[in-house]
N, CA, C and O atoms as a GROMACS GRO file, in nm:
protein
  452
    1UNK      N    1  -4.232   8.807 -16.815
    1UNK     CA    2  -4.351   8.888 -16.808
    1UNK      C    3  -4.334   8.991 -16.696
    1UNK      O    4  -4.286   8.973 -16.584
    2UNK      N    5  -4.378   9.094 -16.747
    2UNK     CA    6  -4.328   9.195 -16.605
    2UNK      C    7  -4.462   9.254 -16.570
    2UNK      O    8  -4.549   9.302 -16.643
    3UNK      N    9  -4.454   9.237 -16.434
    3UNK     CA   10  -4.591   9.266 -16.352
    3UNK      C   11  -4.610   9.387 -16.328
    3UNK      O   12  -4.503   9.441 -16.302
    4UNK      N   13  -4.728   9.484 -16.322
    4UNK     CA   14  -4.753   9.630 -16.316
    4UNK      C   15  -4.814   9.672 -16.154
    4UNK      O   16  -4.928   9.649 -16.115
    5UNK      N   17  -4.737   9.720 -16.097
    5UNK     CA   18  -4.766   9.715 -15.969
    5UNK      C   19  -4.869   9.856 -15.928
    5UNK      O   20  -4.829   9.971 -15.945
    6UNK      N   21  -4.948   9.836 -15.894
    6UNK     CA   22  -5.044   9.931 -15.900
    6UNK      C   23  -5.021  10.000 -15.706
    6UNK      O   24  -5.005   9.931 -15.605
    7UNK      N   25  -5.028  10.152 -15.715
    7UNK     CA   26  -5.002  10.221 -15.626
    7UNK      C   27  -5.108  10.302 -15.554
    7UNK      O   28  -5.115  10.418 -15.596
    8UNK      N   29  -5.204  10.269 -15.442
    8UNK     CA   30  -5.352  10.308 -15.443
    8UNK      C   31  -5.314  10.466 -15.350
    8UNK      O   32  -5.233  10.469 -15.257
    9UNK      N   33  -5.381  10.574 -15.394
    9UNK     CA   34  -5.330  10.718 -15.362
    9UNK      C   35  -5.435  10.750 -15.226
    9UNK      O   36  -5.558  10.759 -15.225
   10UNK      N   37  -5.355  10.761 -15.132
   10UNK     CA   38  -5.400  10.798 -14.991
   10UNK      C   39  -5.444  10.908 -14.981
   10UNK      O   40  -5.364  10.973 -15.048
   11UNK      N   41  -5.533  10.991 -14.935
   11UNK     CA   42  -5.521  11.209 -14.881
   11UNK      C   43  -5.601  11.175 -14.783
   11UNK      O   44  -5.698  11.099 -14.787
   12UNK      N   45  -5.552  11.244 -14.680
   12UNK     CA   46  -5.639  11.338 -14.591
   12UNK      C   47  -5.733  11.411 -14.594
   12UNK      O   48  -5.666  11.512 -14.578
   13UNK      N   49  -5.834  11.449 -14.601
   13UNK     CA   50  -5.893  11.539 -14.583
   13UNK      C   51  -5.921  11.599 -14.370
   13UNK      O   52  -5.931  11.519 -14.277
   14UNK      N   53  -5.924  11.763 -14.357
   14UNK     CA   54  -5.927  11.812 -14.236
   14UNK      C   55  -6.081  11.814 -14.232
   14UNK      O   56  -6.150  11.804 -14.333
   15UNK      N   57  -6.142  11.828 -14.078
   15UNK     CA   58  -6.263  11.852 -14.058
   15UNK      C   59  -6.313  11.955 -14.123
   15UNK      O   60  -6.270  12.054 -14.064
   16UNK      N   61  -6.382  11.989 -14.213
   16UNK     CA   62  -6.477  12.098 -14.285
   16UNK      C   63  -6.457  12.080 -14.397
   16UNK      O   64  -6.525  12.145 -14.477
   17UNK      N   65  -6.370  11.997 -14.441
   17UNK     CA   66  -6.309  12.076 -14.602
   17UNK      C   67  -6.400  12.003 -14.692
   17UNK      O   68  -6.485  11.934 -14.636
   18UNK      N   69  -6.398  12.005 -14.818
   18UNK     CA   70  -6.530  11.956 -14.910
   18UNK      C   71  -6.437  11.848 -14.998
   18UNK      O   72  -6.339  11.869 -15.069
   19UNK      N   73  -6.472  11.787 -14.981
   19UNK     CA   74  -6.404  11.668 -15.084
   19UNK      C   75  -6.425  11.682 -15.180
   19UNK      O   76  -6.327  11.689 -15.254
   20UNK      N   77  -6.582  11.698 -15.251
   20UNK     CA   78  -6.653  11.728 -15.337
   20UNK      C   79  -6.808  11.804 -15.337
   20UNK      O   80  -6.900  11.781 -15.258
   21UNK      N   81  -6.805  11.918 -15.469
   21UNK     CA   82  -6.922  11.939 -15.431
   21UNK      C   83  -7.017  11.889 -15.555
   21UNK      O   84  -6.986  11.862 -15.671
   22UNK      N   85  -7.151  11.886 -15.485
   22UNK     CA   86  -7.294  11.856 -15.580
   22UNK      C   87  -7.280  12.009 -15.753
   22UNK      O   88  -7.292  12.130 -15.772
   23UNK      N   89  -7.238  11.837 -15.855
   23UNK     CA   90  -7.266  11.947 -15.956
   23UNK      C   91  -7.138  11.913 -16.053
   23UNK      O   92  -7.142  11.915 -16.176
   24UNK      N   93  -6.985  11.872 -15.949
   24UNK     CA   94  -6.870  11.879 -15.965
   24UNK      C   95  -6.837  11.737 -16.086
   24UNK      O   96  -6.900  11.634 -16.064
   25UNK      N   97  -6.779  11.738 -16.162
   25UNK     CA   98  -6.771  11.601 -16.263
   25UNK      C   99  -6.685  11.531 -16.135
   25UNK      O  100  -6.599  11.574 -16.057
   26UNK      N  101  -6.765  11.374 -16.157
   26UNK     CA  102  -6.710  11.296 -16.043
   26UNK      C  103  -6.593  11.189 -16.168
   26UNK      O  104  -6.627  11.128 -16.270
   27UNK      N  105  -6.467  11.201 -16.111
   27UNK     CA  106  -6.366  11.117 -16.190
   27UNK      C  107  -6.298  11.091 -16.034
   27UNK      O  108  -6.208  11.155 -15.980
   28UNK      N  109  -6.337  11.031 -16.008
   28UNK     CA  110  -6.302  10.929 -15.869
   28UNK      C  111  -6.421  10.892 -15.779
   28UNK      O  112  -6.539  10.926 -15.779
   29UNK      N  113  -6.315  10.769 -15.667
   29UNK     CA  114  -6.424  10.765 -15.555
   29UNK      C  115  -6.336  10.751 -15.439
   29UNK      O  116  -6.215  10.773 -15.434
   30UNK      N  117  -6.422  10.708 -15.337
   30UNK     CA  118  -6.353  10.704 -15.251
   30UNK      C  119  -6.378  10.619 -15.161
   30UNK      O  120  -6.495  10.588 -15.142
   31UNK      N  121  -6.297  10.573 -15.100
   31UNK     CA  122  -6.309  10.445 -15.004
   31UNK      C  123  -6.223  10.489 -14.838
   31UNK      O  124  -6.103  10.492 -14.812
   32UNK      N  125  -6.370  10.524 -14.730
   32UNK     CA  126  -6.300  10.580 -14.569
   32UNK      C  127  -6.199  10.451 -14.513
   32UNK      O  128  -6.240  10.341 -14.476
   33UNK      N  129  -6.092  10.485 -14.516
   33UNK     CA  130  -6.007  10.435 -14.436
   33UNK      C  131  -6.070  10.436 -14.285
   33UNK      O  132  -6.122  10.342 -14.225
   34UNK      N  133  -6.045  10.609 -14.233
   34UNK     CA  134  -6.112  10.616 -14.085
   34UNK      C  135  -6.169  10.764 -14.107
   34UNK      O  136  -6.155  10.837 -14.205
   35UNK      N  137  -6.243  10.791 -13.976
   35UNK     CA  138  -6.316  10.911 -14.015
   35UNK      C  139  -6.456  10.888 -14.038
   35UNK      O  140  -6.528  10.788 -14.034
   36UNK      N  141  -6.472  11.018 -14.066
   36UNK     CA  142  -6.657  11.034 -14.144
   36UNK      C  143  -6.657  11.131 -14.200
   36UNK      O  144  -6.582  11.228 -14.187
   37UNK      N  145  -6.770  11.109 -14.288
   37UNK     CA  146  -6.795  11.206 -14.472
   37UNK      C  147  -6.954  11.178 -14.445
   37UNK      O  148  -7.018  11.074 -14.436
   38UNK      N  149  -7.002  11.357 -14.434
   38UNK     CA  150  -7.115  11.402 -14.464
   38UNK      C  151  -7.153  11.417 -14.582
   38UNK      O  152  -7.096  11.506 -14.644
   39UNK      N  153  -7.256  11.342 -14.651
   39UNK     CA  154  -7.336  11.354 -14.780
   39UNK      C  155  -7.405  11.478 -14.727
   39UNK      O  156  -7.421  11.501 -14.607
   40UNK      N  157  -7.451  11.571 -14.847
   40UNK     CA  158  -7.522  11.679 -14.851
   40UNK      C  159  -7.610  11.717 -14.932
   40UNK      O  160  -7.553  11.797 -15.006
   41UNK      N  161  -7.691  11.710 -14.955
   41UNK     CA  162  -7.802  11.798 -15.124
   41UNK      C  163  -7.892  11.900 -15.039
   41UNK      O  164  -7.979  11.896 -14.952
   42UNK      N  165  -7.825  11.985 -15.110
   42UNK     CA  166  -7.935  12.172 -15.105
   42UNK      C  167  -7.925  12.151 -14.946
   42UNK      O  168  -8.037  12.131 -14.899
   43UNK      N  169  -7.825  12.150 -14.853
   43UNK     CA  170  -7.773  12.190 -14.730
   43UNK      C  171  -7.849  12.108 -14.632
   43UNK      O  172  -7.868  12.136 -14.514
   44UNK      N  173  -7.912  11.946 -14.731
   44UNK     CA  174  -8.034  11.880 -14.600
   44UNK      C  175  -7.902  11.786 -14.574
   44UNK      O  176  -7.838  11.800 -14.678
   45UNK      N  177  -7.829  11.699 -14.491
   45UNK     CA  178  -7.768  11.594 -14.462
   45UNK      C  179  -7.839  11.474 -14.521
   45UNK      O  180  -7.943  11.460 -14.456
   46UNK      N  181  -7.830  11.391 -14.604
   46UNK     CA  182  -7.858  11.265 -14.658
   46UNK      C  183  -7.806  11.144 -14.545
   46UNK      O  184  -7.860  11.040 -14.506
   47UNK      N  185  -7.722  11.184 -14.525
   47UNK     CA  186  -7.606  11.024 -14.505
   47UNK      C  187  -7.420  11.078 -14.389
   47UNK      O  188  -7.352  11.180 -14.395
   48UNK      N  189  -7.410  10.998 -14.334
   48UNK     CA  190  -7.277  10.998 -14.244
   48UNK      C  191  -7.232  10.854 -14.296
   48UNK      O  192  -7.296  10.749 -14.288
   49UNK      N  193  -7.120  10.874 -14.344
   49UNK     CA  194  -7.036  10.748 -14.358
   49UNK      C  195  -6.940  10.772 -14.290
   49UNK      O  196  -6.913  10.888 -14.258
   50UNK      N  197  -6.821  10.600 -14.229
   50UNK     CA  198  -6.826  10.594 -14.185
   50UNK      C  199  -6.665  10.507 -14.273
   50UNK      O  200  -6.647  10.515 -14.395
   51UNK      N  201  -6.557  10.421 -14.163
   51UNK     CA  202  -6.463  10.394 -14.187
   51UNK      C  203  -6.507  10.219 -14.270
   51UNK      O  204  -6.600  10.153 -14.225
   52UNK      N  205  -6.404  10.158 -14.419
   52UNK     CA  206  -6.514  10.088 -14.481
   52UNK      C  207  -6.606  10.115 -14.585
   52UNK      O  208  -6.629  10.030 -14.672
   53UNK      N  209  -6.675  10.250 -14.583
   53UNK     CA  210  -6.764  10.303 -14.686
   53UNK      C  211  -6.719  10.366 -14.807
   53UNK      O  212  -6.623  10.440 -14.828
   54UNK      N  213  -6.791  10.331 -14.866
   54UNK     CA  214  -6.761  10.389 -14.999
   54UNK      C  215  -6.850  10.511 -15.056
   54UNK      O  216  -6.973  10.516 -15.056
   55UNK      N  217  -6.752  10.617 -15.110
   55UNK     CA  218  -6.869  10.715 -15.216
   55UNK      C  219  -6.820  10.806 -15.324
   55UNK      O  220  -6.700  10.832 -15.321
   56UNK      N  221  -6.896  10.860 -15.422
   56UNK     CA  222  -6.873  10.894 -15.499
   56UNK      C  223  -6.839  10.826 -15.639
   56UNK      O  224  -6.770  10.867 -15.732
   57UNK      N  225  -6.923  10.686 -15.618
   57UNK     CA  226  -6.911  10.617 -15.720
   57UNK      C  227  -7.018  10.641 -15.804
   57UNK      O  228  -7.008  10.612 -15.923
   58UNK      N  229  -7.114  10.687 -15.762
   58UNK     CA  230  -7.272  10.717 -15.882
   58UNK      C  231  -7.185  10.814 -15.985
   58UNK      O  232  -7.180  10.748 -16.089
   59UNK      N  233  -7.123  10.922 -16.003
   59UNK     CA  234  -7.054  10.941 -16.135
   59UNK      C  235  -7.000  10.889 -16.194
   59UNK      O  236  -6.999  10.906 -16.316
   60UNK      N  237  -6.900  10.765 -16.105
   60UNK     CA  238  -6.847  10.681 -16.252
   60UNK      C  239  -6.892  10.569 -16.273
   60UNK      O  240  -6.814  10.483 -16.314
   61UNK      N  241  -7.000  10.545 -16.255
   61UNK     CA  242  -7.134  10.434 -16.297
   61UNK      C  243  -7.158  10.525 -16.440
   61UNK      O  244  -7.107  10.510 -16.551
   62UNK      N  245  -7.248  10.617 -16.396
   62UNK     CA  246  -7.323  10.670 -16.505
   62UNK      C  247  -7.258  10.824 -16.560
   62UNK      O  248  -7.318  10.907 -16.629
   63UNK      N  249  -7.119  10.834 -16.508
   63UNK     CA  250  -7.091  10.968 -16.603
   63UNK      C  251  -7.148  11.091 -16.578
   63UNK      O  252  -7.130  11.187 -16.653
   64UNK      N  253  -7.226  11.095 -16.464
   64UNK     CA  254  -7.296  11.240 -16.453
   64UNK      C  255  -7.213  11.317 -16.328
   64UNK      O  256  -7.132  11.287 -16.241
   65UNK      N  257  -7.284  11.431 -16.374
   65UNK     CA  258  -7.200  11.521 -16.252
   65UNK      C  259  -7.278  11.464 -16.095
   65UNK      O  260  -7.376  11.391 -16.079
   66UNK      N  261  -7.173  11.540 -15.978
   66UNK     CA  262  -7.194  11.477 -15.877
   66UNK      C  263  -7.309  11.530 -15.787
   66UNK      O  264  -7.307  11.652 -15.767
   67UNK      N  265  -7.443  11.433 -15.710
   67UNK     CA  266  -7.577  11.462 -15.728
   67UNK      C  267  -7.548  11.526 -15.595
   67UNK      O  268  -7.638  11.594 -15.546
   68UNK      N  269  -7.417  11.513 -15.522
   68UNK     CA  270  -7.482  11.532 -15.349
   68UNK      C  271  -7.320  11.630 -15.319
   68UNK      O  272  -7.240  11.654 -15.409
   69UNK      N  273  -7.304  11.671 -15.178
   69UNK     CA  274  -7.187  11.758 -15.170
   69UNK      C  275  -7.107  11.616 -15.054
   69UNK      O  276  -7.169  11.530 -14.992
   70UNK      N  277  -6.970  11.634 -15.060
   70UNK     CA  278  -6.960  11.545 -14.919
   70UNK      C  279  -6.834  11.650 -14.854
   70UNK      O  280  -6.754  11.716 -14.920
   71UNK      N  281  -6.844  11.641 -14.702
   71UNK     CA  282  -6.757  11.733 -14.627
   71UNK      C  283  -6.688  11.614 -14.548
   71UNK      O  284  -6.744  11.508 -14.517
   72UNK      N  285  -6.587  11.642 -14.528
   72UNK     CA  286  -6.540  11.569 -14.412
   72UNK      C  287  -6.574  11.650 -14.259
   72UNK      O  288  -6.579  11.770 -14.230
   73UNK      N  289  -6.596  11.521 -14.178
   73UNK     CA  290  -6.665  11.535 -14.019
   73UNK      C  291  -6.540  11.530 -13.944
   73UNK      O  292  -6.452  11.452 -13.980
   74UNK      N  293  -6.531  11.569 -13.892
   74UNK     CA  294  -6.376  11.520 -13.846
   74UNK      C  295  -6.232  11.506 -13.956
   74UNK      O  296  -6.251  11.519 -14.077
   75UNK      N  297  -6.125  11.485 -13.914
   75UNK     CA  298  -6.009  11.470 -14.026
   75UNK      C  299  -6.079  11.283 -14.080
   75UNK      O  300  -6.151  11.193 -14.038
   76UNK      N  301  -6.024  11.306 -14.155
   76UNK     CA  302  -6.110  11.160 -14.278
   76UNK      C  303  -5.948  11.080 -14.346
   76UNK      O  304  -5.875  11.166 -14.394
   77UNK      N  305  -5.920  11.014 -14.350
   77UNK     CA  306  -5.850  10.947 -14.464
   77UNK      C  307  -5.880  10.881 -14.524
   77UNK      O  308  -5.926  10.782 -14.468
   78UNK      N  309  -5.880  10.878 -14.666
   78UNK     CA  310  -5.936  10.760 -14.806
   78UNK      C  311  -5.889  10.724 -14.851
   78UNK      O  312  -5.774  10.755 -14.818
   79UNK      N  313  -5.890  10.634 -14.963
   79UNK     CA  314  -5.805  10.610 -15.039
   79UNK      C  315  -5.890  10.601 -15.147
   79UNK      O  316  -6.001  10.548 -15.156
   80UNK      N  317  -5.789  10.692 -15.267
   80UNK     CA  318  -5.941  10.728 -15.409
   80UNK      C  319  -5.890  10.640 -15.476
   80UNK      O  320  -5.780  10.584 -15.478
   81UNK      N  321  -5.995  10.635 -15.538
   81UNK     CA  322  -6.014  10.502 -15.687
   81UNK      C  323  -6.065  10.586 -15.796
   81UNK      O  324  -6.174  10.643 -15.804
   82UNK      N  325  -5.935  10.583 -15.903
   82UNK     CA  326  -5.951  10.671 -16.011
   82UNK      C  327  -6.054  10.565 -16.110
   82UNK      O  328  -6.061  10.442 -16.110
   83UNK      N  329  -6.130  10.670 -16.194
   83UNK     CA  330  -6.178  10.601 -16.301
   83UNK      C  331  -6.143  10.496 -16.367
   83UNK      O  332  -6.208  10.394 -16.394
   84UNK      N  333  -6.014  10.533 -16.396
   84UNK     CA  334  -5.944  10.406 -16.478
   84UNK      C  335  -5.928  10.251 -16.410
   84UNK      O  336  -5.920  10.140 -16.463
   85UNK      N  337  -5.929  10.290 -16.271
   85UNK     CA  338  -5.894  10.166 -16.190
   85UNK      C  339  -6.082  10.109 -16.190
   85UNK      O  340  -6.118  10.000 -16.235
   86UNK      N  341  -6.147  10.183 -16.148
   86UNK     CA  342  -6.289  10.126 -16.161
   86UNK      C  343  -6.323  10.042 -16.256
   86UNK      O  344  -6.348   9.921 -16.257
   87UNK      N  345  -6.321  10.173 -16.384
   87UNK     CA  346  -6.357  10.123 -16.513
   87UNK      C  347  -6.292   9.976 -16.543
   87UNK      O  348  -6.378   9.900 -16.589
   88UNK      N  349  -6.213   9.939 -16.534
   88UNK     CA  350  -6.140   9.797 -16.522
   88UNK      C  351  -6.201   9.721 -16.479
   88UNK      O  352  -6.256   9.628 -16.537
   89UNK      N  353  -6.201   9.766 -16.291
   89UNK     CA  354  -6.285   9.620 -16.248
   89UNK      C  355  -6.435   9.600 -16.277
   89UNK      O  356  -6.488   9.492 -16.253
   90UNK      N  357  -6.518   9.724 -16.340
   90UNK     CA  358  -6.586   9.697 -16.375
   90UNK      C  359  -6.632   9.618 -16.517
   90UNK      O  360  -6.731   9.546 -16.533
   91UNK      N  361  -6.536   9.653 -16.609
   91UNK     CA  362  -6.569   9.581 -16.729
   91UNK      C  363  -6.521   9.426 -16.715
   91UNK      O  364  -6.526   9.351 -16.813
   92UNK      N  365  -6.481   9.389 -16.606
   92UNK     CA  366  -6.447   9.222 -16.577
   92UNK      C  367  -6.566   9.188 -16.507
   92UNK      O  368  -6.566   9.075 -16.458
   93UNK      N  369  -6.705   9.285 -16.486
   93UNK     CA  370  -6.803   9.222 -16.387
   93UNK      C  371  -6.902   9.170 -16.507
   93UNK      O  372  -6.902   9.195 -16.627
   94UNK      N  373  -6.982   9.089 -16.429
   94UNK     CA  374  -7.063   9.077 -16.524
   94UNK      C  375  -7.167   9.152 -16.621
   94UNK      O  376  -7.199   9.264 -16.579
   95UNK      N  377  -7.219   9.119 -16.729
   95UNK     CA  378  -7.268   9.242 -16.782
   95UNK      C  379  -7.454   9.293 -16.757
   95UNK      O  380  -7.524   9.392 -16.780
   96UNK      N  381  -7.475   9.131 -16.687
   96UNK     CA  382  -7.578   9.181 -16.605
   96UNK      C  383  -7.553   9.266 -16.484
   96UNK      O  384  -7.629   9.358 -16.455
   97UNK      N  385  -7.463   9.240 -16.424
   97UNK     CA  386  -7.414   9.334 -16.278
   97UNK      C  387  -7.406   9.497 -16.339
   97UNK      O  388  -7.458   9.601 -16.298
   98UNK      N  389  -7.297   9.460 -16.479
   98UNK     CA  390  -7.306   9.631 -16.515
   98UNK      C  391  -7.469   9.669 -16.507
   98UNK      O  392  -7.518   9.732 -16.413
   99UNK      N  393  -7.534   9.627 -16.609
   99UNK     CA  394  -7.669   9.687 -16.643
   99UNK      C  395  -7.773   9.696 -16.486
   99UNK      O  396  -7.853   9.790 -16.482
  100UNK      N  397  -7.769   9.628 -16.399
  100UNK     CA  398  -7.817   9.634 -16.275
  100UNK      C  399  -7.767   9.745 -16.178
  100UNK      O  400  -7.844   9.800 -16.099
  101UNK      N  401  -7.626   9.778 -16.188
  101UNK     CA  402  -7.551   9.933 -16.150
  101UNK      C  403  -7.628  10.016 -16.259
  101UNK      O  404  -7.716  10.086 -16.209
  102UNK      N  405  -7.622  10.022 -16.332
  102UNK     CA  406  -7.653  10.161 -16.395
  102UNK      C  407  -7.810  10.163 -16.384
  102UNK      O  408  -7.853  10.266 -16.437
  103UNK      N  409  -7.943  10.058 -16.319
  103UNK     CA  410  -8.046  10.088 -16.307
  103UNK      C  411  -8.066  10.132 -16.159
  103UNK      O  412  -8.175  10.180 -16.131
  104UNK      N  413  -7.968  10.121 -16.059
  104UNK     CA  414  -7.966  10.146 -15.921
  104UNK      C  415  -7.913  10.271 -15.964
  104UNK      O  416  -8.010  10.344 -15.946
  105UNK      N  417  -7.836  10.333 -16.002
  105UNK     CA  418  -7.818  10.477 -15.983
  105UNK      C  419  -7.858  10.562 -16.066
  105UNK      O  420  -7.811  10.676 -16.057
  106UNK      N  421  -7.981  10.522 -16.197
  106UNK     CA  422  -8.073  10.609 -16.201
  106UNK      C  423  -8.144  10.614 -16.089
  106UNK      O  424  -8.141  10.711 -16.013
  107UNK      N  425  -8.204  10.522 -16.073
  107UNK     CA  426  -8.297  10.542 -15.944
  107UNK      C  427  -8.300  10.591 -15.843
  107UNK      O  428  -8.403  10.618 -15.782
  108UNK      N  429  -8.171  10.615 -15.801
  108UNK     CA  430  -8.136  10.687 -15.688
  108UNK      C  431  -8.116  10.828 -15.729
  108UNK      O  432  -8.154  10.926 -15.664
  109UNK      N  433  -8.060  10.830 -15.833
  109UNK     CA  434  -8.083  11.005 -15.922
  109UNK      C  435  -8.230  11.053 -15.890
  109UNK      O  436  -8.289  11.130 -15.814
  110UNK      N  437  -8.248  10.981 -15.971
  110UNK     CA  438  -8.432  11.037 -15.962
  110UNK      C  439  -8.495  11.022 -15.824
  110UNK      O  440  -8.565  11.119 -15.796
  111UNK      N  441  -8.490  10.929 -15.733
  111UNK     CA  442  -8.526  10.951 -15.616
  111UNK      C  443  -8.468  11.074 -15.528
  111UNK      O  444  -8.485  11.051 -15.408
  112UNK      N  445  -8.423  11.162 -15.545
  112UNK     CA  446  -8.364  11.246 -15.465
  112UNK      C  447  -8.351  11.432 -15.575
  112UNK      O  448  -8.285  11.534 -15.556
  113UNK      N  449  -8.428  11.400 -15.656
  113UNK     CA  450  -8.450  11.554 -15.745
  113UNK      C  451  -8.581  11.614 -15.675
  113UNK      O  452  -8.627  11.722 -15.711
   0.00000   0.00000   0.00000
């Protein structure tokens, strides 16, 4: 049996640069190594994350474009989690857990329009 060794993709991001912006189809996420990532909607600051945190997963929950902008605060390193790798561990969760994700990030959609 030959084992598939999976290779998790590191980047940098420099202080200012946009990881992503609000609007953008989200097909990843991201998980702070070290650093910090400014959440953004319509130029108010939401959120500072932080090394540990995770974001940019509300698009590949529910498939929508991405609700907020994030900048890096400083130089940032992550490590992204492509769809495909999600989509996996998610279809091994339970299918109440799925349906309980996809009612937390409507809600959070709609809480923030």
């Amino acid at each position: 049996m030959q084992q598939q060794t999976r290779v998790l993709e590191r980047k940098v991001f420099y202080s200012g640069q946009k990881i992503f912006a609000e609007g953008d189809r989200g097909d990843r996420a991201y998980l702070i190594q070290s650093g910090n990532v400014d959440i953004i909607k319509n130029e108010m600051p939401l959120a500072t994350l932080g090394a540990g945190e995770l974001f940019g997963e509300m698009a590949l929950i529910d498939d929508k474009p991405r609700m907020a902008t994030a900048v890096a605060n400083g130089d940032v390193a992550v490590v992204i989690i492509s769809r495909d790798s999600f989509n996996e561990k998610l279809s091994k969760a339970d299918p109440f857990i799925r349906g309980l994700l996809n009612i937390f990030v409507r809600n959070i959609r709609n809480l923030t329009r």
